[in-house]
C-alpha positions in Angstrom: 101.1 56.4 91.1 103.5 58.9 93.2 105.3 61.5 90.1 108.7 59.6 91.2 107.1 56.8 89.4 105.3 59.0 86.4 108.5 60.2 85.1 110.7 57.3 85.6 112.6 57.3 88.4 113.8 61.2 86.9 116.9 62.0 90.0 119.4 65.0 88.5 120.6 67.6 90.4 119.7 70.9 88.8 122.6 73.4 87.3 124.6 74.9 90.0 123.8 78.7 89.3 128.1 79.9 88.3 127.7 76.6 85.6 127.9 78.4 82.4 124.3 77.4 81.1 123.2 78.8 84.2 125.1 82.0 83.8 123.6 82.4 80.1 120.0 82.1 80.9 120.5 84.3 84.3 122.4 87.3 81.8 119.2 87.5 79.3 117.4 90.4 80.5 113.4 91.2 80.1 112.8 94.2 77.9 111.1 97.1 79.9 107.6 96.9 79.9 105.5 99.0 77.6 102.0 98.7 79.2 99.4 101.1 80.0 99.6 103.1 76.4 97.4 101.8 73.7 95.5 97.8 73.2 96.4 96.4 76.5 95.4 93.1 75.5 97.9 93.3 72.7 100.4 95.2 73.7 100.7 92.6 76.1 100.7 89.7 74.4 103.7 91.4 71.8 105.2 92.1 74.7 105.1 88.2 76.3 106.0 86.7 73.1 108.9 88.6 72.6 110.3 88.2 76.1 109.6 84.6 75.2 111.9 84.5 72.2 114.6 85.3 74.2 114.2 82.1 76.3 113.0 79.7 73.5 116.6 78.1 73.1 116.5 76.6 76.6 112.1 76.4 77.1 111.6 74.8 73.5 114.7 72.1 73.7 114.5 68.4 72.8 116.2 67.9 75.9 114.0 67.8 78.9 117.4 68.4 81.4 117.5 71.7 79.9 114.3 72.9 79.6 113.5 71.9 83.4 117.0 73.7 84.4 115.8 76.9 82.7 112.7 77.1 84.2 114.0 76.4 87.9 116.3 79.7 87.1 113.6 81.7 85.8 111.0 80.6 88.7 113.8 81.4 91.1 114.0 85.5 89.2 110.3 85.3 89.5 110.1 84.9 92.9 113.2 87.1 93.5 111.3 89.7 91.6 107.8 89.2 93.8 109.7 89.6 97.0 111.0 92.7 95.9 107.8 94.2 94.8 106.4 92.8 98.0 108.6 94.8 100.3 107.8 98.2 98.5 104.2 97.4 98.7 105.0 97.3 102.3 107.1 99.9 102.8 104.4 102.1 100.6 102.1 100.7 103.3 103.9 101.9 106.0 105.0 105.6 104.5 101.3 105.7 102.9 98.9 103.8 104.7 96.6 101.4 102.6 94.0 102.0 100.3 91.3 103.3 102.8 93.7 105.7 104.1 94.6 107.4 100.7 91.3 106.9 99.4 90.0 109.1 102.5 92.9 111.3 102.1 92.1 111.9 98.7 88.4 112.4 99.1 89.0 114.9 101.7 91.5 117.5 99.3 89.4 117.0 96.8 86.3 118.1 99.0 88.5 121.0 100.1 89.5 122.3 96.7 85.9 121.9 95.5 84.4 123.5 98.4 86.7 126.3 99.2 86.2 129.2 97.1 88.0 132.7 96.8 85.5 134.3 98.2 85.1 132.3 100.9 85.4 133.8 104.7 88.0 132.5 106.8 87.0 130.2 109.7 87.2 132.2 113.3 87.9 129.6 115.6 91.1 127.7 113.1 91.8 130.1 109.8 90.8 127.6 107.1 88.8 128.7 104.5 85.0 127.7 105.0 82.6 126.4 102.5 78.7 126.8 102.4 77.0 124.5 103.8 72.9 123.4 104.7 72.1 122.9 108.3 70.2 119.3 108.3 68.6 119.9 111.8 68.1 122.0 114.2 66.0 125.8 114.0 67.8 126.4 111.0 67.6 123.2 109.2 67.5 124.3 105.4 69.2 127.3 106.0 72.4 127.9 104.4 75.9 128.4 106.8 79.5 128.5 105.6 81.2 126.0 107.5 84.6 124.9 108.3 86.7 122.4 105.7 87.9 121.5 108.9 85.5 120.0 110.5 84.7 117.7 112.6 88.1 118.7 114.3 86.8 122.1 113.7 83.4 123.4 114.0 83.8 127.0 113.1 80.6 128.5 111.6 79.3 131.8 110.5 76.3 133.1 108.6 75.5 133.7 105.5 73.6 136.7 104.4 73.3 138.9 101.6 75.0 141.9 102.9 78.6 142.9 101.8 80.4 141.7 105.4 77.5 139.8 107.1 78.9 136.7 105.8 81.8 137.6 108.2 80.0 137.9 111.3 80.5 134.6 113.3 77.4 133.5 114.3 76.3 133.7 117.9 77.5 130.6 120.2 73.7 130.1 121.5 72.1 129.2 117.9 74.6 127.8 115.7 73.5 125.5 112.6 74.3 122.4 113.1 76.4 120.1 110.2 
């Protein structure tokens, strides 16, 4: 059985949306939402049955016409309301990048502030500050280096020693540890 037949043939037009009913439920406004402090589960739920009061008048009626006319208006504000939040998400996405962008963008400051320290010498070849590092091959594999926060783009080394200024020699272009 096709739902023309279900529910009898049922052939209205809906409200036209300057009709005064139409204009009532459109003026009701949503309270702000309070999420993210405290019980989530039942800050939300307060929060749903309360927006809910506002419409139970026009949802909860005996009279099917206007129950299905109020819901038609607030599906049409729902979708009104996804669009919109789908264009910022898109213009975020644009201005931003997406979530492996700023997740690599983040990982990478976050490396920087942990691995620059005051003390740290300043890279010769680009300025940054340089972090220490262990070379993982080569003849000084094991041996500690300060490195570059820049690199790969940069690959600025220098030694590290125990002397007061040896840690600002470079070291020499014919051995340096690799990253």
């Amino acid at each position: 059985m096709n739902l023309f037949g279900k529910y009898g043939g049922y052939r209205k037009l809906p409200w036209k949306v300057p009709s005064s009913e139409a204009c009532e439920v459109l003026d009701l406004r949503l309270d702000p939402n309070p999420l993210g402090e405290g019980d989530g589960l039942h800050e939300a739920s307060a929060y749903l049955l309360a927006q809910y009061d506002k419409f139970h008048r026009w949802l909860d009626a005996e009279d099917p016409d206007l129950a299905a006319n109020a819901l038609l208006l607030l599906i049409g504000r729902t979708l009104n309301m996804l669009g919109r939040q789908k264009e910022a998400q898109g213009e975020a996405f644009r201005q931003e990048g997406g979530f492996r962008e700023r997740l690599s963008a983040a990982r990478l400051e976050t490396r920087e502030q942990q691995q620059a320290k005051a003390d740290a010498p300043t890279c010769p070849e680009c300025g940054k500050p340089m972090c220490q590092r262990l070379a993982r091959a080569g003849r000084n594999v094991g041996q500690p280096f300060w490195g570059c926060t820049g690199y790969p783009a940069c690959k600025g080394t220098r030694e590290v020693s125990t002397g007061s200024d040896a840690h600002r020699r470079p070291t020499t272009p014919a051995s340096p540890p690799t990253h």
